[in-house]
C-alpha positions in Angstrom: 63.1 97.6 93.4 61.4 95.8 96.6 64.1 95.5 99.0 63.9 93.1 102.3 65.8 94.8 105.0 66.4 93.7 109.1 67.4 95.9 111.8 70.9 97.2 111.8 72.1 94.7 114.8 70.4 91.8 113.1 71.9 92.6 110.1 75.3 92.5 111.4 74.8 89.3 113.3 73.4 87.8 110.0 76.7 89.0 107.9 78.9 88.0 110.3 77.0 84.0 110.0 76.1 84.4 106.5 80.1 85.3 105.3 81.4 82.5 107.7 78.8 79.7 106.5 80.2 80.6 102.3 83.9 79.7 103.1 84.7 81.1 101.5 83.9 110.1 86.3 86.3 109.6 83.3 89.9 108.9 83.1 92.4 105.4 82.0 93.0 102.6 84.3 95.9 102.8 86.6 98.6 100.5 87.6 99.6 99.3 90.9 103.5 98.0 92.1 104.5 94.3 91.5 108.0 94.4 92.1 108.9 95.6 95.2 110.3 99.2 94.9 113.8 100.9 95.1 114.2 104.8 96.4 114.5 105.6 92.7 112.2 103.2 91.3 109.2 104.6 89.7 107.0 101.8 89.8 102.6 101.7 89.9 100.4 104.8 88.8 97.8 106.6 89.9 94.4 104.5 90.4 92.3 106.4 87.7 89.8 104.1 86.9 86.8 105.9 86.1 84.2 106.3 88.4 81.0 104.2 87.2 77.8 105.6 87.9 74.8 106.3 90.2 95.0 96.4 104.2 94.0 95.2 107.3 95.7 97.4 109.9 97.6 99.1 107.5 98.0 102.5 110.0 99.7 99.9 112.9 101.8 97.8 110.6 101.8 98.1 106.8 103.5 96.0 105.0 107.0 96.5 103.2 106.3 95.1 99.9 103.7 95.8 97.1 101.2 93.2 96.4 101.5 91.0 94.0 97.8 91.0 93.1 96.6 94.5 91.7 93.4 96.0 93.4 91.8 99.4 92.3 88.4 101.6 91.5 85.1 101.3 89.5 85.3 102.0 85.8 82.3 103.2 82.9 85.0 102.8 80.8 83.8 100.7 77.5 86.5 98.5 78.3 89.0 98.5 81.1 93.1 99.6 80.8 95.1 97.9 78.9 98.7 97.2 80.5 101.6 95.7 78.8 102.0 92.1 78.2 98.6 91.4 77.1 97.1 92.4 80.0 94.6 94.6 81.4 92.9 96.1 84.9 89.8 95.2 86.0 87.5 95.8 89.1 85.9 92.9 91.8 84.1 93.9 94.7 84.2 92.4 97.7 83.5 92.8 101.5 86.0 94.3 103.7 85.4 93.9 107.6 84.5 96.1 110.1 81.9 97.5 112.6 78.7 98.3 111.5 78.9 101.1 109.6 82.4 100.4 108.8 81.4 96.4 107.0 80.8 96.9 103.6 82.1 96.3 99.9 85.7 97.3 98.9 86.8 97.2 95.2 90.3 95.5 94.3 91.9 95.6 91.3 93.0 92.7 89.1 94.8 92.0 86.7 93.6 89.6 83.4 94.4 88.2 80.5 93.7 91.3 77.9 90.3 90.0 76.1 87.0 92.1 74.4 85.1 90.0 77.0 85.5 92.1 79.9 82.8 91.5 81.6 83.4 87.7 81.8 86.8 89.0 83.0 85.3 90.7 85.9 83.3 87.8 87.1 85.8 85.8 86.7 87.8 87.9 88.7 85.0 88.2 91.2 84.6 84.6 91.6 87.9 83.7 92.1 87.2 85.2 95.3 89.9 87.5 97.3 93.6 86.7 97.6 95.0 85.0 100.7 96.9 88.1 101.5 93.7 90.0 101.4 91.7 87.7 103.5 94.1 87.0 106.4 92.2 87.6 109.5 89.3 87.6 107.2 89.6 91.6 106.8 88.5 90.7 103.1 85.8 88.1 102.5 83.2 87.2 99.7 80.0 86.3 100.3 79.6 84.4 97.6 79.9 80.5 97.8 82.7 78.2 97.0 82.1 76.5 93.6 80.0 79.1 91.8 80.3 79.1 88.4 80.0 81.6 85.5 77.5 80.3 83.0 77.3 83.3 81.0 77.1 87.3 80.9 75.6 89.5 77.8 75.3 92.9 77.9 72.6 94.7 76.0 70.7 98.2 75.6 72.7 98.8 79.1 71.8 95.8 80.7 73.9 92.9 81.9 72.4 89.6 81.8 74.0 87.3 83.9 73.8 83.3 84.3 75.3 81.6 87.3 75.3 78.1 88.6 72.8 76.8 91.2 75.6 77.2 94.3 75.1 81.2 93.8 71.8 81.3 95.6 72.7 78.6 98.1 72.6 79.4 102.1 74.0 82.3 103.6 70.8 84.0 105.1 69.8 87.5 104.2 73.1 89.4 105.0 75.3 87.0 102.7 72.5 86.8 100.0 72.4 90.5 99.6 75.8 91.3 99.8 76.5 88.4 96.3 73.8 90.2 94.3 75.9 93.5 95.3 79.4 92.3 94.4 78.0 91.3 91.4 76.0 94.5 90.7 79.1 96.6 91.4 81.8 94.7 89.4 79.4 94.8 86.2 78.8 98.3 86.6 82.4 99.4 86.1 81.8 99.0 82.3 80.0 102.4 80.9 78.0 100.1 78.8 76.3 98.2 81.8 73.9 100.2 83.9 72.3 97.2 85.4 71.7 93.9 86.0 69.7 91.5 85.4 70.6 87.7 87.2 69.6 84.0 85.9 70.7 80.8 87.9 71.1 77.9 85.4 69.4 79.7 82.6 66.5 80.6 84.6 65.3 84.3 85.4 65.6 85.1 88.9 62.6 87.6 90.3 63.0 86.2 94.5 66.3 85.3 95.5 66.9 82.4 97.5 65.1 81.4 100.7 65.2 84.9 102.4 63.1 86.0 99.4 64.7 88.9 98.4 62.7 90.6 95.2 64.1 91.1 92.4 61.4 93.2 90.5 63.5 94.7 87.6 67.2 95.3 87.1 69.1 95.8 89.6 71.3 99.2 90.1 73.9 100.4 92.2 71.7 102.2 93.7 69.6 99.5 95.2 72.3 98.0 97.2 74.1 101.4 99.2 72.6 99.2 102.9 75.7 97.0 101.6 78.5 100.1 101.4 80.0 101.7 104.3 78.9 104.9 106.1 82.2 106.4 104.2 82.6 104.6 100.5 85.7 105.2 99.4 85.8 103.8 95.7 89.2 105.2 94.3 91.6 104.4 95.3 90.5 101.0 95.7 91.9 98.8 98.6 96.1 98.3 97.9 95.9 100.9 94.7 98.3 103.1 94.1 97.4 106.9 94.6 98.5 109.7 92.6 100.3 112.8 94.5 98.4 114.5 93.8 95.2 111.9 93.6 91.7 112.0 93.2 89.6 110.2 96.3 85.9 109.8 95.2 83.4 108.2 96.4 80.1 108.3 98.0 78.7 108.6 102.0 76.0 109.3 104.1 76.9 111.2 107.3 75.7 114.1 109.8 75.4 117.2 107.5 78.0 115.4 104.9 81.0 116.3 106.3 83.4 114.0 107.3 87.4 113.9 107.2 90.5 112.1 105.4 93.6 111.6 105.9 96.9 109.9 104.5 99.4 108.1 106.5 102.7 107.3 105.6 104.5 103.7 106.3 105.5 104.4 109.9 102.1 106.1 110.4 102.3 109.5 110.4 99.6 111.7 109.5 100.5 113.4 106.2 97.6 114.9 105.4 94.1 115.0 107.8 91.4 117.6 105.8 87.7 118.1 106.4 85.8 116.5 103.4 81.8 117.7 101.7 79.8 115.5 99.9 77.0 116.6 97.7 74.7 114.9 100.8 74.1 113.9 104.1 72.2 113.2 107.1 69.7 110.2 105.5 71.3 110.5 102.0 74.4 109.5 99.7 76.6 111.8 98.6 79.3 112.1 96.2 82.4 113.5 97.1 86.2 114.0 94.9 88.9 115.7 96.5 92.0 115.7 94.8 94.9 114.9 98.2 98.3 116.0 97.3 101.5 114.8 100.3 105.0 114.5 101.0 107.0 111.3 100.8 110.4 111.0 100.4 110.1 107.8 98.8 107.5 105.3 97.4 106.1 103.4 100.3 102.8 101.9 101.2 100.4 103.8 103.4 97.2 104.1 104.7 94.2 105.6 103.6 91.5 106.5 106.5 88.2 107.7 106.1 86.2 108.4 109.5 83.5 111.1 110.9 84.0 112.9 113.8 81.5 113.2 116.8 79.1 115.6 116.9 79.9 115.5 121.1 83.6 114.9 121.0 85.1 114.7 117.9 86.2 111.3 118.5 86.8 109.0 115.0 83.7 107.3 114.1 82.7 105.4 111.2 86.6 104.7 110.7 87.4 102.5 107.7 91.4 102.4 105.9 93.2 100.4 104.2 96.9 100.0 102.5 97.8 102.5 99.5 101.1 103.0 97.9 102.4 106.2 98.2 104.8 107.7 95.5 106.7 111.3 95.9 105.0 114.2 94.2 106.5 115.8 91.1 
């Protein structure tokens, strides 16, 4: 697929104007806390959503009580986890701030009405746009615009077709515009049964999107869209998951000769664990990576999960993204 890109700076300077002129694997789905937790309490599981194909300052001062909205990691399950109460998990990507290198999408969980339409679930989800506690200081934004609409979403031979209103492809400038057909890409990709996407706005095919004339040639893949993840993409846990003890942390990155390193804090912010990491590529490609991290709490608390690569010169952090997890005592 024909992609337009711009220069790194320019890019930045266009996401940073494009997000303020919107306003706005294998394995089950996890659970994350709702109540807020007791020494004994065993409350949230371990974000194991599967992994689908191809906090804001939580280290300085996390906060003392779980979320009330769930947020978690991409899933090729046929249909996401089912929770009690007629409920279920589901996956919406958005944009979590940052330097470049560090800007990029973040999936959340959420949790929906159970349905056999998950897909529309997603989007919905997605359009909804993130939670007030997720956006304060704008640390979590959506680049898609206010009053978007869902006007349908099928899903066949692998392909999701999806139909949204006319506000979709409105303004922005090249930064926001590819950054909504990514958040869309990634949420529908969470499903095993979707391996791509194609969009519509009001019924109508969409092959250049919006003014900025972005092509869109074919389908559209994960793949087409890494300029819009992170040097480091973490994508379990997801931003305010739970993580298992031990937990799986996969994801994907590109950096000098793939190593990078990870580490866990705990809720006053001291380093638990700090380990090298190896993806299966670097240096000018993605690569995956899936460490399972094991630590020691002595009760459930949130944390903080950091991601950074070190300089070649000093070893300083670079490339430093985190965000909030809740940490639960190993068995």
């Amino acid at each position: 697929m024909q992609r337009h890109r711009a220069g790194p700076a320019l890019f930045f300077l266009l996401l940073v104007l494009g997000l303020a002129a919107c306003g706005g694997g294998s394995g089950g789905l996890g659970t994350v806390p709702t109540v807020a937790p007791t020494p004994s309490s065993d409350v949230g599981g371990p974000d194991e959503t599967p992994i689908a194909s191809g906090a804001p300052g939580a280290s300085a001062s996390p906060s003392t009580e779980p979320s009330v909205e769930p947020s978690a990691a991409p899933s090729p399950a046929a249909s996401p986890g089912a929770t009690q109460g007629g409920t279920m998990i589901v996956r919406a990507y958005f944009v979590l701030g940052g330097e470049p290198g560090v800007t990029g999408l973040v999936p959340v969980l959420r949790t929906v009405p159970q349905t056999a339409g998950v897909a529309k679930a997603a989007m919905t989800a997605l359009l909804a746009g993130p939670t007030k506690a997720e956006s304060g200081d704008r640390t979590i934004t959506t680049a898609i615009p206010d009053g978007t609409t869902l006007n349908g979403v099928s899903i066949r031979n692998g392909i999701a077709t999806v139909d949204l209103s006319t506000e979709f492809d409105s303004g922005g400038g090249t930064a926001s515009m590819r950054y909504r057909l990514g958040q869309v890409v990634y949420t529908l990709t969470q499903f095993s049964t979707v391996k791509s996407v194609l969009f519509q706005v009001e019924g109508q095919a969409v092959t250049v999107f919006g003014s900025e004339g972005i092509v869109l040639d074919g389908p559209s893949k994960r793949a087409d869209w890494t300029d819009e993840l992170p040097a480091i993409f973490v994508d379990r846990p997801a931003y305010g998951a739970a993580i298992g003890n031990p937990g799986p942390i996969s994801g994907n990155a590109d950096v000098f000769e793939a190593q990078f390193r990870l580490s866990i804090l705990d809720g006053a912010g001291k380093i638990l664990v700090d380990q090298p990491v190896m993806a299966s590529c670097g240096s000018g490609c993605r690569g995956t990576f899936q460490p399972t991290v094991g630590y020691t709490v002595g009760k459930a608390q949130w944390g903080t999960l950091r991601v950074y690569d070190p300089s070649e010169k000093d070893g300083s952090p670079q490339s430093v993204r985190e965000y909030p997890v809740w940490l639960t005592p190993g068995p």
